[in-house]
C-alpha positions in Angstrom: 3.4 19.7 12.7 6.2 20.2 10.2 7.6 16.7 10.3 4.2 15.2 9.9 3.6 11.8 7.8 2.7 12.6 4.1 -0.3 11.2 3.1 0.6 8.8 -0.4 -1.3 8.3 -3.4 -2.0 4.8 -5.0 0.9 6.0 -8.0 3.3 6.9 -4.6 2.6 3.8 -2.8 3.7 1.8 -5.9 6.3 3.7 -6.7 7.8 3.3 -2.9 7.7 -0.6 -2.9 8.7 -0.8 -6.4 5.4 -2.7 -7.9 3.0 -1.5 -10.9 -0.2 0.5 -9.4 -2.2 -2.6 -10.9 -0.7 -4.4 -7.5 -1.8 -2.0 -5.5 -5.6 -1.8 -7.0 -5.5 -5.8 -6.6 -4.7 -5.3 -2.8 -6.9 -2.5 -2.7 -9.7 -4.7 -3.9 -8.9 -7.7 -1.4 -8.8 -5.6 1.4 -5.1 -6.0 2.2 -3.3 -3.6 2.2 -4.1 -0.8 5.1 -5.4 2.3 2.8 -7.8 4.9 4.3 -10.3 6.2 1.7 -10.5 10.6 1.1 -13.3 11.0 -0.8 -13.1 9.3 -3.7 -9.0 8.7 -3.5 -6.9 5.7 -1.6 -4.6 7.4 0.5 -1.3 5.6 2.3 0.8 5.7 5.0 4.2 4.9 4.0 5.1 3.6 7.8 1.6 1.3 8.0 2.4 -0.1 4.6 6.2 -1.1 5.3 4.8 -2.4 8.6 2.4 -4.4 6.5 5.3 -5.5 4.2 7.7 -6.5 6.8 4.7 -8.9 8.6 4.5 -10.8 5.3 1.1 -8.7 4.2 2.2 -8.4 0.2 3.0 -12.0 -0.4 -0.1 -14.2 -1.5 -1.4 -17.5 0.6 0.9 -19.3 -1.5 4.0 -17.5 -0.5 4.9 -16.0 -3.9 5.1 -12.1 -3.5 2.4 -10.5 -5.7 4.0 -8.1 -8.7 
């Protein structure tokens, strides 16, 4: 189980897509972006969020990307 996924935090996540961690909370609170909660922390997968990305997820119902 060596090559297993890491787990991310919310500071990890923001710092792979290059957006401030306020992004991340505002997806967080929408629902958006897929997160699963341990205990009391947001925890990511790096290959569901780029997924997520590439399907158009991080850009808002007007098309503007959300920073």
């Amino acid at each position: 189980m060596a090559n297993a996924e890491p787990w991310l935090s919310v500071e990890e996540i923001a710092a792979h897509l290059g957006v401030s961690k306020e992004s991340v909370y505002r997806w967080l609170e929408k629902g958006r972006i897929p997160a699963h909660r341990v205990g009391k922390l947001w925890k990511f997968k790096t290959t569901e969020v780029d997924e997520w990305v590439r399907s158009g997820g991080a850009q808002s119902i007007s098309g503007a990307p959300y920073t």
